[in-house]
C-alpha positions in Angstrom: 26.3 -6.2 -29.9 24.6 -4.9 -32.9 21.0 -4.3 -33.3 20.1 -7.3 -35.1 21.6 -9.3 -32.5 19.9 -7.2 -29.7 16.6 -8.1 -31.5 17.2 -11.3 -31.5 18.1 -12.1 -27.9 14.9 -10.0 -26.9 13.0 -12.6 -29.5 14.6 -14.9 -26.9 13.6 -13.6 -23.9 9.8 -12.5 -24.9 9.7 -16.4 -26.7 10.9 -18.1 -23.2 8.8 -16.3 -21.3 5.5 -16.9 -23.7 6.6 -20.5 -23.3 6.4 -20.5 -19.5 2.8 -18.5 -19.2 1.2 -21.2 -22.5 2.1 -24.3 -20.4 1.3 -23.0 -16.7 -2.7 -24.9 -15.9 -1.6 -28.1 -18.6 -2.4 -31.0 -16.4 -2.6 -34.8 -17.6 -0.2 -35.0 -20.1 -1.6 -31.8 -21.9 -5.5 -33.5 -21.7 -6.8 -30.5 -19.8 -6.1 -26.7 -19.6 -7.2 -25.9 -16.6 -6.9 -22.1 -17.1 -9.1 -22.1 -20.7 -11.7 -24.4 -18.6 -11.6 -21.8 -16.2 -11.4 -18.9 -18.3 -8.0 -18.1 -16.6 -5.7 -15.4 -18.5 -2.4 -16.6 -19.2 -0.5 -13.7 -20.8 -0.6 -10.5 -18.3 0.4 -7.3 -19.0 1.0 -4.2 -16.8 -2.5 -2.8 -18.4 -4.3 -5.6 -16.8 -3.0 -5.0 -13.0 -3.8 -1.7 -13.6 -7.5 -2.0 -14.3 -8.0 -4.6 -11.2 -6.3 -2.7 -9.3 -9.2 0.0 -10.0 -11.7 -1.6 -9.7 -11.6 -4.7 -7.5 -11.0 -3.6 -3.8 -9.4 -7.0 -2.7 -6.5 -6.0 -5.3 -6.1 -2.5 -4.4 -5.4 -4.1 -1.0 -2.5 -6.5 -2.0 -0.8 -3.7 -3.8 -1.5 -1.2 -1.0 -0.7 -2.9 1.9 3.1 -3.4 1.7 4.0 -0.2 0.7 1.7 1.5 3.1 3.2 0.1 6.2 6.9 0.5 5.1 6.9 4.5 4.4 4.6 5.1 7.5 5.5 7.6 10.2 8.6 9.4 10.5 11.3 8.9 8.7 14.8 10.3 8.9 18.3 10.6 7.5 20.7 10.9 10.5 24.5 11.8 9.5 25.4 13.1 13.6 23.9 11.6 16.6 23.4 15.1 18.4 19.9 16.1 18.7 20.9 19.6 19.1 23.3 19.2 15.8 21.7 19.3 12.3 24.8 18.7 9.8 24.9 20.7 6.4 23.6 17.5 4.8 21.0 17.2 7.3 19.9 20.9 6.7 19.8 20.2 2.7 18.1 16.8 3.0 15.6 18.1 5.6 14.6 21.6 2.9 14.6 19.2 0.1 12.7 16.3 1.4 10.0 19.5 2.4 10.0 20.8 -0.9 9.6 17.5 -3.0 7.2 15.5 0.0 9.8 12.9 -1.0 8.6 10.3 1.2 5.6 10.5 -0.5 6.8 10.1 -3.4 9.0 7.0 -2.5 5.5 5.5 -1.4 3.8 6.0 -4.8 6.9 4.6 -6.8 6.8 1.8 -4.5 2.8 1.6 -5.0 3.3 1.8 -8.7 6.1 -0.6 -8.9 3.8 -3.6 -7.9 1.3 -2.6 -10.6 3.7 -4.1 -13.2 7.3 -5.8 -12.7 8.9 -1.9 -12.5 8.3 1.1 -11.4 10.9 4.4 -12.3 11.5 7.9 -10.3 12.3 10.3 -13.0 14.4 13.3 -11.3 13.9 16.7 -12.6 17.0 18.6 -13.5 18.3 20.8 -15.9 19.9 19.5 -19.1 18.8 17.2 -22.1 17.1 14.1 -21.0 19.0 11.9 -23.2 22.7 12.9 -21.7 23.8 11.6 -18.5 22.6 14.4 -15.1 25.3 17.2 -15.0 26.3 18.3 -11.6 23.8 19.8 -10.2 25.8 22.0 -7.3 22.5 22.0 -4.6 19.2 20.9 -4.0 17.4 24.1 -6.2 18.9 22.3 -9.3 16.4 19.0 -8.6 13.4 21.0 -10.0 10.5 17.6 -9.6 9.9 13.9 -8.3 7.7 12.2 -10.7 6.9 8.1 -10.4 5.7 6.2 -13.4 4.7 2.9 -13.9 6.6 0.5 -16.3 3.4 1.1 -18.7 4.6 4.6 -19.2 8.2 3.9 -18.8 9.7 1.3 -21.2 13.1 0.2 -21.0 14.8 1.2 -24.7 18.3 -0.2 -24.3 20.6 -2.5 -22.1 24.4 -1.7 -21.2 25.4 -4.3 -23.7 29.8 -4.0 -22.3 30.9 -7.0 -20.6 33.0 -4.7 -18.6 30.9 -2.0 -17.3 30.0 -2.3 -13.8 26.4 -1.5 -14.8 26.3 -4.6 -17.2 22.6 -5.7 -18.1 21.0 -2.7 -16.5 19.2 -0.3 -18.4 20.9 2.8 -20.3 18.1 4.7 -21.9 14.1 4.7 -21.0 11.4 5.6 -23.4 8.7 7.6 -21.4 5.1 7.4 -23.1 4.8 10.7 -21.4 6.5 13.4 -18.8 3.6 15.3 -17.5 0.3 14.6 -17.3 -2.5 15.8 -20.3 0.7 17.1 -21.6 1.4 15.0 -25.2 4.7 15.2 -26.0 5.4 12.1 -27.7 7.7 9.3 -26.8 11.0 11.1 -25.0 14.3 9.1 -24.5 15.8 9.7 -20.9 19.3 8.6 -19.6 19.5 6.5 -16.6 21.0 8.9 -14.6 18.0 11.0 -14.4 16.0 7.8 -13.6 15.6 5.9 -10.2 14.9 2.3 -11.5 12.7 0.5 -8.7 11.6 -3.3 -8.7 10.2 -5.6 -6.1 10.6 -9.0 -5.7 13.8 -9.4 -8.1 14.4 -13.2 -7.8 16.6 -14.4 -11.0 16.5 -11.2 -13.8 18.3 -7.9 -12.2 15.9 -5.6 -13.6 12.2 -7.3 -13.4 10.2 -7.9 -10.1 7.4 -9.9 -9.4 3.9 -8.2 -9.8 1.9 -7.7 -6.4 -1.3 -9.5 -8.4 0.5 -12.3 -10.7 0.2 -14.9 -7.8 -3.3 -14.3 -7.1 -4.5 -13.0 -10.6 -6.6 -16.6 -10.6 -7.9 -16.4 -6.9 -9.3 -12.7 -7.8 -11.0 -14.1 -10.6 -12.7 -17.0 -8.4 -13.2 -13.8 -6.0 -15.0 -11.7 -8.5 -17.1 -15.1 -10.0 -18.6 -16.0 -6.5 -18.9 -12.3 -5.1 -20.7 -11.4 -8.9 -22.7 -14.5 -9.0 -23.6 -15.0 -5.3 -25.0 -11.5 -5.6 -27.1 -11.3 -8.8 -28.1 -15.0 -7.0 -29.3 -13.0 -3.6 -30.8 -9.9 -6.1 -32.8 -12.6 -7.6 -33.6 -14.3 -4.7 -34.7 -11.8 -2.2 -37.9 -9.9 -4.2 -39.8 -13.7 -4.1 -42.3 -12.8 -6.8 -45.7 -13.7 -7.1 -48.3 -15.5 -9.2 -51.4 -14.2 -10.7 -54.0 -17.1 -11.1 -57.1 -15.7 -13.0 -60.1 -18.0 -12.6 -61.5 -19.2 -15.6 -65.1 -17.6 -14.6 -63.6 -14.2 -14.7 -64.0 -12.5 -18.1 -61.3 -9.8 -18.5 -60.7 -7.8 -21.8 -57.1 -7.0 -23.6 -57.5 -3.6 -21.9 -58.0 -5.6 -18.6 -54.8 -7.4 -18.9 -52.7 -5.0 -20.3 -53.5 -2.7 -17.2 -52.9 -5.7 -14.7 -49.5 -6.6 -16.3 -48.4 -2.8 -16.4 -49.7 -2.5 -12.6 -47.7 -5.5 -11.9 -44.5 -4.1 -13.4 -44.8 -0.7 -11.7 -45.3 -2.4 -8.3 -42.1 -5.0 -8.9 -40.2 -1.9 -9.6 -41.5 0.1 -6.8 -43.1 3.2 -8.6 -46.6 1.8 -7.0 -47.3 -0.2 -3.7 -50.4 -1.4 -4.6 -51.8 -3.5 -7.4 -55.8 -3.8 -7.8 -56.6 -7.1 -8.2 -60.2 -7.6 -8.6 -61.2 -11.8 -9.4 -57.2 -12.1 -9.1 -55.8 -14.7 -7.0 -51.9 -13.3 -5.9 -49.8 -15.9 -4.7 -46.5 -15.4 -2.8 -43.6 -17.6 -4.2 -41.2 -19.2 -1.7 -37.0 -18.4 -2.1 -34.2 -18.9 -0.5 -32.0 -16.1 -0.1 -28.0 -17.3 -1.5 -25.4 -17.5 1.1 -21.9 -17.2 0.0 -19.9 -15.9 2.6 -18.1 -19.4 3.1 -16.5 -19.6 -0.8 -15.9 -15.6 -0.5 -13.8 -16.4 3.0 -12.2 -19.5 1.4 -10.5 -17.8 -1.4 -9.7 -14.4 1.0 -7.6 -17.4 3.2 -6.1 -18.5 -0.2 -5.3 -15.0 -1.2 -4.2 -13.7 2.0 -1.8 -17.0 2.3 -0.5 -16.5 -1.4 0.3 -12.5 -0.5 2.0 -13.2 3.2 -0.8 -10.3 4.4 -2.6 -11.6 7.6 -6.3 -12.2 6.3 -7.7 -9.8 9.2 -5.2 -7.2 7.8 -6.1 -7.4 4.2 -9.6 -7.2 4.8 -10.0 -5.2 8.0 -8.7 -1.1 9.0 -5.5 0.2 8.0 -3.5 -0.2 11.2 -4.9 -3.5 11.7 -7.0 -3.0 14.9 -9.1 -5.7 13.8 -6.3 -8.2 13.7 -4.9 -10.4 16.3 -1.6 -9.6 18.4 0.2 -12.3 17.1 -1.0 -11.6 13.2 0.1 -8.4 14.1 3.6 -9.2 15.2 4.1 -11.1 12.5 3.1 -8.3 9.9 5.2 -5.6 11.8 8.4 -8.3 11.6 7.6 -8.6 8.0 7.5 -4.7 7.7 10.6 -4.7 9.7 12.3 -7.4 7.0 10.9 -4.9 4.0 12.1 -1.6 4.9 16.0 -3.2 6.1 15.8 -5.7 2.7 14.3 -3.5 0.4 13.1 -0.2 1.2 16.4 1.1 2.5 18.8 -0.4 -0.1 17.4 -0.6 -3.1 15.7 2.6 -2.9 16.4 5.3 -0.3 20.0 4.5 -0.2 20.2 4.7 -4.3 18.2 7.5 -4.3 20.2 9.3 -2.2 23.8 8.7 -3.2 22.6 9.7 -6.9 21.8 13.3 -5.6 25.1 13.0 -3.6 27.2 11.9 -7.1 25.8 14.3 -9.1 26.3 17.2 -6.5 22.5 18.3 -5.7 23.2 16.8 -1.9 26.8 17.9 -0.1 28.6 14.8 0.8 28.3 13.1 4.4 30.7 11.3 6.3 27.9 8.6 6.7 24.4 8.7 7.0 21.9 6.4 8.9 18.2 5.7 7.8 16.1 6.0 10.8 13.0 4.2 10.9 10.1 5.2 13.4 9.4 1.8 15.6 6.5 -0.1 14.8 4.6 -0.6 17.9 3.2 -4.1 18.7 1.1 -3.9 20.9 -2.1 -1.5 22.0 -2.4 0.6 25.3 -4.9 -2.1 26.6 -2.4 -4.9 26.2 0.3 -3.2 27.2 -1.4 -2.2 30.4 -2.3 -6.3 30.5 1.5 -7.1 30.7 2.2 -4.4 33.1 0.0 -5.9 35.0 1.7 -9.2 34.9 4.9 -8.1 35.3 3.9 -6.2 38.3 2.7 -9.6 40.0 5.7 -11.6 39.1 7.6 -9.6 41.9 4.8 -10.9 44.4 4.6 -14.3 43.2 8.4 -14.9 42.8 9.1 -13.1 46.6 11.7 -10.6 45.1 12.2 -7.8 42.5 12.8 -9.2 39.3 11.6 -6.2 37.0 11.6 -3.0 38.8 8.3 0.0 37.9 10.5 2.5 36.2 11.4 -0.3 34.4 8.0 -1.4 33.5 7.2 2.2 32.8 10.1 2.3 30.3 10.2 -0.7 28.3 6.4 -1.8 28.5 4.4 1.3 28.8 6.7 3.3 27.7 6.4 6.5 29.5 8.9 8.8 31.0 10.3 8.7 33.9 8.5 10.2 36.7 11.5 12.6 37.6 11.1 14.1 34.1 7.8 14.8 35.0 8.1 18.5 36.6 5.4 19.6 38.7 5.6 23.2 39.7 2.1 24.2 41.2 1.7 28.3 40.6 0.3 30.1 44.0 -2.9 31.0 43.6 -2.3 34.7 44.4 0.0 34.5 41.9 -2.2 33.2 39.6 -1.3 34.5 35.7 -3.4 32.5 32.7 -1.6 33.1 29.7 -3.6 32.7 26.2 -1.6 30.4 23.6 0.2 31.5 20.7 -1.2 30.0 17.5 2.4 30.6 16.0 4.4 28.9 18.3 3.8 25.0 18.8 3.4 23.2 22.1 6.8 21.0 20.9 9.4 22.1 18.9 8.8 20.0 15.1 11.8 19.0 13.2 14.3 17.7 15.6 15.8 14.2 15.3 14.9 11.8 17.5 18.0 10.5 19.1 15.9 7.4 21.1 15.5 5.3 17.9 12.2 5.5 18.0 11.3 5.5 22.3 8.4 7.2 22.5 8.5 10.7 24.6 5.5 12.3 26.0 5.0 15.6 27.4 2.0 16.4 30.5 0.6 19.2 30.2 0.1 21.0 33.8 -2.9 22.8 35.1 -2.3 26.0 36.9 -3.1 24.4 40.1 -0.4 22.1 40.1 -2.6 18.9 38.6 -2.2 16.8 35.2 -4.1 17.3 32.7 
């Protein structure tokens, strides 16, 4: 395809889609736009997320939440099932994934990539950006991590051959910039070097969905009742007051130009007094604005548009304020995310381009361990416990046993892993800690997929901590 002809089917594209965004809010035949009458935007750009994502808390949230939950806790790659064995791929992932806080950086490519309908990972290594990633022979040839948005990364070119098994995907990036404060100018980058991340891909391979295009109208509505309803209650609550002068009261120019400048320093509190001789002040009545119903309406709408439980969105970051079953539903959703998305379309592609191109020594297979997302709190797990403990009673047999209730509910060891070994007093030897070495060893895979494991501390005297 030549480049006239490349033009011209992006003419095609960019022309479809400004068809789609003119006629979305056309009701009655074309009578009435709702989105002019409502001074809705119709043609978004990545820009535009960007800003409301700065400053409107409400979209911060929605872009936040997702990727938050999915790249929280532990994550590993496992290639053998031995705690005790830590592969030569393990070893390089492990120094590498230190070096580069990759998991950090997965989270802010996945942040950024709902500020617009992309999101790229360009991977530092030596050679000219523009040629295809050489091989790199270990992990010291990937030198940086660095996520941009699609703002900063444009797509240049398509593979434009029919028979390549990368048809319609992109070949070359333009980056804006590679380094922040740095200007370089516009730099071409080959897709090798780039890992290409998009959420939400329904019918185009390459575009997602923007975290803030389904509820772009409800955060204007948000931002129109919280702006009004506030100037309304700044209004409002100072109630003002009336100065009647009788008519029998003689007061000069001078008299009334220090009243009204007495007045304004009291309304704007730099004096609280006014002197008021022959001056009748009247308090006026107001009615402070209420408008925590609308503001609750559209968080419903928003939350239902963004599949984030409303007492999520808008309450703590683990959701403590949220119900258990909103909560179960969220963590399920989590669950969906990092299997559907988060694991193939990016870890796994991340990965097996560092394994191609030789920075990461080849695995017989690798698994991506998630830590578990817990569903419920220590108070409602005790709750259960509880019930389960009185189902024996009730029933007249042993249906669930305690180590089992220990295990699966409350999760804690077993008792017989508990050692107690009381030291005789006589005997008695207090040992200071050693700042260098930690309590429990760091590092080591977890083998339980994702059981939880606690260790007692034990007092000299043969007690629990």
């Amino acid at each position: 395809m030549g480049t006239i002809e490349k033009i011209r089917a992006l003419g095609s594209v960019l022309s479809s889609r400004a068809g789609l965004a003119s006629s979305a809010g056309i009701t009655f035949s074309g009578s009435r736009d709702l989105f002019t009458a409502l001074g809705y935007k119709k043609d978004l750009v990545a820009r535009d997320y960007r800003d409301r994502y700065k400053r409107n808390g409400i979209a911060g949230r929605v872009v936040e939440a997702l990727p938050k939950a999915t790249w929280r806790g532990k994550i590993e790659l496992v290639e053998d099932e031995d705690p005790d064995t830590e592969t030569t791929f393990e070893a390089a992932w492990n120094e590498l994934s230190k070096r580069l806080n990759i998991w950090s950086t997965l989270l802010r490519t996945d942040t950024l990539a709902g500020l617009g309908r992309y999101s790229v990972l360009l991977i530092g290594a030596p050679g000219d950006l523009e040629a295809e990633l050489p091989n790199i022979g270990n992990i010291d040839g990937v030198l940086y991590l660095s996520p941009f948005s699609e703002d900063d990364a444009s797509i240049d070119t398509l593979v434009d051959d029919t028979s390549d098994p990368r048809y319609g995907q992109p070949l070359k990036y333009k980056f804006k910039r590679l380094a922040t404060g740095l200007s370089q100018g516009t730099k071409l980058v080959h897709w090798s070097r780039v890992l290409h991340v998009a959420d939400g891909i329904l019918d185009e391979q390459i575009y997602g969905e923007p975290r803030l295009e389904r509820v772009w109208n409800n955060l204007d509505d948000l931002e129109k009742v919280a702006g009004s309803g506030s100037e309304a209650f700044w209004l409002r609550a100072h109630q003002g007051y009336q100065l009647d002068v009788p008519p029998e009261v003689e007061m000069s120019e001078t008299d009334m130009t220090s009243l009204s400048d007495e007045v304004d320093e009291y309304i704007h509190g730099i004096r609280r007094f006014m002197r008021t001789r022959g001056v009748e002040l009247t308090a006026l009545g107001s009615d402070v604005a209420n408008f925590a119903n609308q503001v609750d309406a559209i968080i419903t709408l928003i939350a239902g548009s963004t599949g984030i439980p409303k007492r999520i969105l808008v309450g703590s970051e683990m959701g403590e304020l949220a119900s258990t079953q909103d909560r179960t539903n969220w963590h399920e959703r989590i669950d969906d995310r990092r299997e559907q998305y988060a694991e193939p379309q990016i870890i796994r592609p991340f990965v097996d381009r560092l394994i191609q191109y030789g920075a990461l020594p080849a695995p017989i297979e690798y698994e991506v361990r998630w830590p578990q997302i817990q569903n419920l709190n220590d108070e409602e797990k005790a709750g259960v416990a509880d019930k389960l403990a009185g189902l024996n009673k009730k029933i007249g047999e042993t249906v669930i046993t305690g180590a089992e209730i220990r295990d699966r509910i409350l999760q804690l060891p077993m008792l017989e892993e508990i050692v107690d070994e009381p030291i005789e007093e006589e005997e008695e030897v207090v040992e200071e800690p050693n700042e260098e070495e930690p309590l429990v060893a760091a590092g080591k895979k977890q083998k339980n997929h994702g059981q939880m494991s606690i260790e007692l501390p034990i007092k000299t005297d043969g007690s629990l901590h």
